[in-house]
C-alpha positions as CSV (number, residue, x, y, z in Angstrom):
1,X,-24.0,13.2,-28.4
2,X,-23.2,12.7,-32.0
3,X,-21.6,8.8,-32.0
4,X,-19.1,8.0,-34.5
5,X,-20.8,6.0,-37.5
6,X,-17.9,3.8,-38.1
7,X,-18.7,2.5,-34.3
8,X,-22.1,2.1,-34.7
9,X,-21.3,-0.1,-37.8
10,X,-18.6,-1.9,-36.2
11,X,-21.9,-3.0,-33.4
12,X,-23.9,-4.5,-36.5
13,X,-22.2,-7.8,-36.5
14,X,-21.7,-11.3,-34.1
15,X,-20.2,-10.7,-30.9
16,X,-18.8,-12.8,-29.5
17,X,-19.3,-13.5,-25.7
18,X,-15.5,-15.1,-24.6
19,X,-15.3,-17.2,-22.0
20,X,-13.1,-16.3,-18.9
21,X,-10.4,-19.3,-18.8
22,X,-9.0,-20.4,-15.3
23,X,-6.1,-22.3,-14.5
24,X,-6.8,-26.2,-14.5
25,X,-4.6,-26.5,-11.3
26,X,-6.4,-23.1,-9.5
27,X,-9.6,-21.9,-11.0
28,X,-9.1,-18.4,-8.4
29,X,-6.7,-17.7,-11.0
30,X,-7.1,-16.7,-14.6
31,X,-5.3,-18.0,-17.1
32,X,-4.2,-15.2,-19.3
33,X,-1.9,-16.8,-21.6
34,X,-4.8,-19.2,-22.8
35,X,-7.5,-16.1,-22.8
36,X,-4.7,-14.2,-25.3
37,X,-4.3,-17.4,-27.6
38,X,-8.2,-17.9,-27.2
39,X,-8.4,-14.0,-28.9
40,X,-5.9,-14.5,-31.6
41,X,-7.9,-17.6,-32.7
42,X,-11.2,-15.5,-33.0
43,X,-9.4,-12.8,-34.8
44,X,-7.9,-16.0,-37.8
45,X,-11.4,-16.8,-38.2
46,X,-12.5,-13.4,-38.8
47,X,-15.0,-12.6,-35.6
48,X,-14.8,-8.7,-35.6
49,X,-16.7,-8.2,-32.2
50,X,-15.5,-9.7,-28.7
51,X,-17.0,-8.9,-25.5
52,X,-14.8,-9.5,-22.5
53,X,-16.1,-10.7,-19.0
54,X,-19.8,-10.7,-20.1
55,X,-22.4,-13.5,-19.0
56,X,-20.5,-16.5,-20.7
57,X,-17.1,-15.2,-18.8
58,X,-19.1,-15.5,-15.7
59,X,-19.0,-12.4,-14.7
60,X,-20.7,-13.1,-11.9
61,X,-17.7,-14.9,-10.7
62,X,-15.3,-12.4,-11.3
63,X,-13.6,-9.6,-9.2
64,X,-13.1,-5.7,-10.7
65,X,-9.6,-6.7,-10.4
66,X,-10.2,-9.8,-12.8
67,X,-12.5,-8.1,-15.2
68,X,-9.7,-5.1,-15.7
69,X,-7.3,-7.8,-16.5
70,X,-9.5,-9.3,-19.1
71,X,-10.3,-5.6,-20.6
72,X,-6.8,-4.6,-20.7
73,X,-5.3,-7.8,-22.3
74,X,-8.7,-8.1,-25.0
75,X,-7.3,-4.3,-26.0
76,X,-3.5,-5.4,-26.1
77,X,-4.1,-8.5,-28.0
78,X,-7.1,-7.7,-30.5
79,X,-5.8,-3.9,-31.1
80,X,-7.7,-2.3,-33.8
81,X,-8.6,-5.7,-35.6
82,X,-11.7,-6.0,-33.8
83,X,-14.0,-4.2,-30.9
84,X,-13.8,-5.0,-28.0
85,X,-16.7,-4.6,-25.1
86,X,-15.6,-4.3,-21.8
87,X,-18.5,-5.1,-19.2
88,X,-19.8,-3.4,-16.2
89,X,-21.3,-5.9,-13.3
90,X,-24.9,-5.2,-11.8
91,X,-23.4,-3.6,-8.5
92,X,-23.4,0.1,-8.4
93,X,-20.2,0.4,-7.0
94,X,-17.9,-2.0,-8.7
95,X,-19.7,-0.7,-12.2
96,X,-18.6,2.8,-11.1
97,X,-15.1,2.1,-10.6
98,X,-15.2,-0.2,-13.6
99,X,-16.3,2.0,-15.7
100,X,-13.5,4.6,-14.9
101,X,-10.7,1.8,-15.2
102,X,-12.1,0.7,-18.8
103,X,-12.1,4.7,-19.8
104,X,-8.5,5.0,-18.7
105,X,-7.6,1.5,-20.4
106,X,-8.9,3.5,-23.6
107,X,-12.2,1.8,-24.0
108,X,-14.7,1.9,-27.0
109,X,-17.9,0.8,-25.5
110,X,-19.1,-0.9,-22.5
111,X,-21.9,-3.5,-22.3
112,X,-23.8,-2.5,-19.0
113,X,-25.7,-5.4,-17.2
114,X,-29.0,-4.6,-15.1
115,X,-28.8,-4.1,-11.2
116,X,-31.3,-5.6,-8.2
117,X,-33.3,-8.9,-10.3
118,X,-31.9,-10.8,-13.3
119,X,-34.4,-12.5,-15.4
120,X,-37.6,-10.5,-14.0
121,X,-38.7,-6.8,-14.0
122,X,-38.2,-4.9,-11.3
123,X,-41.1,-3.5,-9.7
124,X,-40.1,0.5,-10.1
125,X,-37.9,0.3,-13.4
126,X,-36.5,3.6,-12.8
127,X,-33.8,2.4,-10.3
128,X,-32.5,0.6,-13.6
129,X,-32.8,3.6,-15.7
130,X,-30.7,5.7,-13.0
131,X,-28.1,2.9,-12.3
132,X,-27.4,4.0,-16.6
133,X,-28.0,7.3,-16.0
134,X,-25.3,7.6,-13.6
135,X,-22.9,5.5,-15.3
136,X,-23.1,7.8,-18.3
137,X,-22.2,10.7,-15.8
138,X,-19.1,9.1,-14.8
139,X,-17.8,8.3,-18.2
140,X,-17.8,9.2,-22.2
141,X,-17.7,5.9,-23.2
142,X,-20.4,4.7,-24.8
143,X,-22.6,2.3,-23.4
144,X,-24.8,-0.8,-24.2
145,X,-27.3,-2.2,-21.6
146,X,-28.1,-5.6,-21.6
147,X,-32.3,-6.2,-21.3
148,X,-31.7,-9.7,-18.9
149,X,-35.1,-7.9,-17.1
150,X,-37.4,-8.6,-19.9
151,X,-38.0,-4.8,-19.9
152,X,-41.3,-3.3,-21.6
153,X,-40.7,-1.2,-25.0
154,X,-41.4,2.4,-22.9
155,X,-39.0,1.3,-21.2
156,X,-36.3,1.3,-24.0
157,X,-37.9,5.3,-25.0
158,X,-37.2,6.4,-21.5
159,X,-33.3,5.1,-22.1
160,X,-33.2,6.7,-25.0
161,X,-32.7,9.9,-23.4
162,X,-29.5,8.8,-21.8
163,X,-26.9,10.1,-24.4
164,X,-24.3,7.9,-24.3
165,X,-26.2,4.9,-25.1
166,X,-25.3,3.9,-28.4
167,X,-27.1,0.3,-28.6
168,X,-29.1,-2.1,-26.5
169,X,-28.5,-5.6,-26.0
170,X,-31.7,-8.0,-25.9
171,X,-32.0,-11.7,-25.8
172,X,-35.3,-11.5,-27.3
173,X,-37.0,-13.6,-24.3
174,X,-40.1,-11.0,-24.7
175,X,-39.5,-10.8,-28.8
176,X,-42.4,-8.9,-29.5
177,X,-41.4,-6.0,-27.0
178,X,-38.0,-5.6,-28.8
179,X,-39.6,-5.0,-32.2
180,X,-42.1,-2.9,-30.6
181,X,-38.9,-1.2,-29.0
182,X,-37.7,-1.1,-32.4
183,X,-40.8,0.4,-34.3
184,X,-40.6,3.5,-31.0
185,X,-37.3,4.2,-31.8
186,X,-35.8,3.4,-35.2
187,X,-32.2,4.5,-35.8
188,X,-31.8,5.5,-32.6
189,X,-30.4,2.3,-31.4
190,X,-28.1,-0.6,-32.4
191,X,-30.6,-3.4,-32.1
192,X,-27.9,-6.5,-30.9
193,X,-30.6,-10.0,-30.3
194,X,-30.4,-13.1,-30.1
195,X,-30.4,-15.8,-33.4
196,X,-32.2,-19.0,-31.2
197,X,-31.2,-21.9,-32.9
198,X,-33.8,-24.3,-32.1
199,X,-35.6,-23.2,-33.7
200,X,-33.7,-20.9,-35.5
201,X,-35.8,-17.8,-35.9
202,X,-33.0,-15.8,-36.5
203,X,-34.2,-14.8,-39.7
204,X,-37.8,-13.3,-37.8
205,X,-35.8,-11.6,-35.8
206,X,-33.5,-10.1,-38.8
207,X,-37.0,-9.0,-40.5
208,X,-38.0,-6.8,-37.5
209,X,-35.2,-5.4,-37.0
210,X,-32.3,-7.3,-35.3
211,X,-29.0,-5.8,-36.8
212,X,-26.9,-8.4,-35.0
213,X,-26.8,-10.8,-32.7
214,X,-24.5,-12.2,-29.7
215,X,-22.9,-15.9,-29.5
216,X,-21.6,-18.1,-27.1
217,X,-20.9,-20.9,-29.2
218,X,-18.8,-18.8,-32.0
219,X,-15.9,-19.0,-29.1
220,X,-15.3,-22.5,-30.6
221,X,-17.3,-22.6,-34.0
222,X,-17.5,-19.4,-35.6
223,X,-18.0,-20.1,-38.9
224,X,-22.1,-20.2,-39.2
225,X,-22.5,-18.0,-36.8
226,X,-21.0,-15.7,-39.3
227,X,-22.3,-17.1,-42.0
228,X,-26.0,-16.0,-40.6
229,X,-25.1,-12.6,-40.2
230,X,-23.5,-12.5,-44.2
231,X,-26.9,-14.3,-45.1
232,X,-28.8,-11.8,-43.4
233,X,-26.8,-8.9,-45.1
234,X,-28.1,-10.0,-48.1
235,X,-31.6,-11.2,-47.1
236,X,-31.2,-14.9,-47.4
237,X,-33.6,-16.1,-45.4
238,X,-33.5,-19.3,-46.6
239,X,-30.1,-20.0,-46.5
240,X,-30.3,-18.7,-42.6
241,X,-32.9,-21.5,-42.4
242,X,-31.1,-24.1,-43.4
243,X,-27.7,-22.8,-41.5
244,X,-29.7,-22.8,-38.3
245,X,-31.2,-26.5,-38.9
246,X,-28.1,-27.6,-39.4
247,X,-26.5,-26.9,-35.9
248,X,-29.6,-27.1,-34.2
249,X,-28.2,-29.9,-32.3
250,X,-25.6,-27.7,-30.2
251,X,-27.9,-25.5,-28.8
252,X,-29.9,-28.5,-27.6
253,X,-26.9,-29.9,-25.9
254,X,-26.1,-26.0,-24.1
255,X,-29.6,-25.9,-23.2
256,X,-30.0,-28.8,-21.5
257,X,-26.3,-27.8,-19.8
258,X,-24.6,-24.7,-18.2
259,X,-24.0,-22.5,-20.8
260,X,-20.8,-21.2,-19.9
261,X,-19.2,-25.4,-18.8
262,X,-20.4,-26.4,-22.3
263,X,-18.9,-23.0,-24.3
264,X,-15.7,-23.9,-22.8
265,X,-16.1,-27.7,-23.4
266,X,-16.4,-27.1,-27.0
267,X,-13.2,-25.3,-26.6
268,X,-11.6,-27.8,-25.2
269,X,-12.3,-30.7,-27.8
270,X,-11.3,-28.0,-30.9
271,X,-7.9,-27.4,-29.4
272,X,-8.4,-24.0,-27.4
273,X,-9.0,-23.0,-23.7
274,X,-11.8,-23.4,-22.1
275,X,-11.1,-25.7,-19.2
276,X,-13.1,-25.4,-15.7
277,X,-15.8,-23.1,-14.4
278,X,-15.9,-21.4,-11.3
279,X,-18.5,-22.6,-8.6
280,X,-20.9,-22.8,-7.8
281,X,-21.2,-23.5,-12.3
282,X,-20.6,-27.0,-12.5
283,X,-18.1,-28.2,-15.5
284,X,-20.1,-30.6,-18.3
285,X,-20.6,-34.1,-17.3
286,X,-18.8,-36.0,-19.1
287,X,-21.9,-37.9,-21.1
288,X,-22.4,-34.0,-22.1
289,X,-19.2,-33.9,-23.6
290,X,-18.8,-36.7,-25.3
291,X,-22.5,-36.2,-27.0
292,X,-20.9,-32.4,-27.7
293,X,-17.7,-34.4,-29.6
294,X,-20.3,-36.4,-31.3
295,X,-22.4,-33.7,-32.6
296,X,-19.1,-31.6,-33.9
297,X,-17.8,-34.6,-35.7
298,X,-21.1,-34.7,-36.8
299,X,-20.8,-30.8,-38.0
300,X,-17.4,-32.1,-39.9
301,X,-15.4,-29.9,-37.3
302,X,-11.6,-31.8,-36.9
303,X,-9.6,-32.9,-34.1
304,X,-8.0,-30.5,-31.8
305,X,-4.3,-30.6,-34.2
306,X,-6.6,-30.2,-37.6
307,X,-9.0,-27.6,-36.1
308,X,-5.7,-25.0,-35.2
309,X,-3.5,-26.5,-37.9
């Protein structure tokens, strides 16, 4: 399968990981109005790449129901300003039925998370390789897996021959097996890493091969996030270097936190709509916050009325 250049093009940027926002007064319910106004505000500030219900929406959290909902309102809202990626859970079945639903809703790509073990590589790898294999049997779309396994570069030859995956997405926890991954296969991917902040390396990984990268934190600051990928364009390292000193400080904080209660923390102190996680996540402790307030006035990011004026 031949995919459309303009799509693989459209992959070679930030995406954007949104957060899932749930009502303050009822977190069993999503609140869609602040997800849509969430969405709009990426699209002002000129993130072209949003992934719905990925690992920073929880998805672990969420129902097929709920992660339809967040698919069909990402299309509705964003339209053709930006791509959208839909995402399939680790569960055979619900990714099945997911994957149907997100074809119907009219679908560009779908960003496919590993079943059985997160974090660690299964002991026969090609249960993984088959859980793809039969996704891509149920639907066209194309399809993205995410490497959460740490899998080995063969590993990334043998889903190569899967034809409707267009990209892979790593988060470079085994670096040196994504450029080797990289070196197997060439073109035949869209390489989507990881930029690391502290310390930034995101330059190291540009030079091997990176062609994007995802982000949790450009839900609430967007701007040198994007400003990394423009720098990379033009193969400023140093500039990148610099960038990625500069806001070293907030991935400290989301390290030592849940990624997903801080994400939406920052959202909250900029004006948007983060607001609570579901358990058994915990939301930021409130000496987490205020050192997150600190480091953004820091930054020279306003109040919540200046941020959105």
């Amino acid at each position: 399968m031949t995919f459309a250049r303009e799509l693989r093009d459209q992959l070679k940027n930030v995406h954007t990981y949104a957060v899932t926002p749930f009502l303050a007064s009822d977190t069993t319910q999503i609140d869609r109005e602040g997800f849509a106004w969430n969405l709009e505000f990426l699209l002002r500030q000129g993130v072209r790449v949003i992934a719905v219900g990925g690992g920073t929406g929880e998805i672990e959290a969420l129902s097929v129901d709920e992660l339809e909902l967040l698919a069909r309102t990402a299309l509705e809202v964003v339209g053709t300003k930006a791509l959208v990626i839909s995402c399939l859970p680790g569960n055979f079945r619900d990714a099945t039925e997911l994957a149907r639903r997100y074809e119907r809703l009219g679908a560009k790509i779908m960003l496919g998370m590993p079943p059985l073990i997160r974090g660690k590589i299964p002991a026969d790898l090609s249960g993984v390789a088959d859980f793809f294999q039969h996704i891509s049997r149920v639907t066209p779309v194309p399809l993205m897996p995410y490497n959460t396994q740490g899998w080995p570069a063969e590993f990334f030859v043998q889903l190569a021959e899967i034809e409707t995956i267009i990209g892979v997405k790593d988060p470079c926890h085994v670096p040196h097996e994504f450029f080797r991954a990289i070196q197997l296969l060439g073109d035949r991917f869209v390489w989507v890493g990881n930029k690391k902040h502290d310390p930034g390396v995101a330059h190291l990984r540009y030079q091997m091969g990176m062609e994007g990268f995802t982000s949790g934190q450009s839900n609430f600051y967007p701007e040198p996030e994007l400003a990394i990928h423009e720098a990379a364009a033009r193969k400023d390292w140093d500039e990148i270097i610099r960038i990625q000193r500069r806001i070293a400080p907030l991935e400290q904080l989301r390290l030592a936190h849940d990624d997903a209660a801080m994400v939406k923390a920052g959202m909250d102190l900029v004006g948007l709509t983060g607001g609570p996680v579901r358990p058994p996540r915990r939301n930021a402790p409130q000496e987490a916050g205020n050192a997150l307030r600190q480091a953004l006035e820091t930054l020279g990011v306003g109040t919540k009325s200046a941020r959105l004026a």
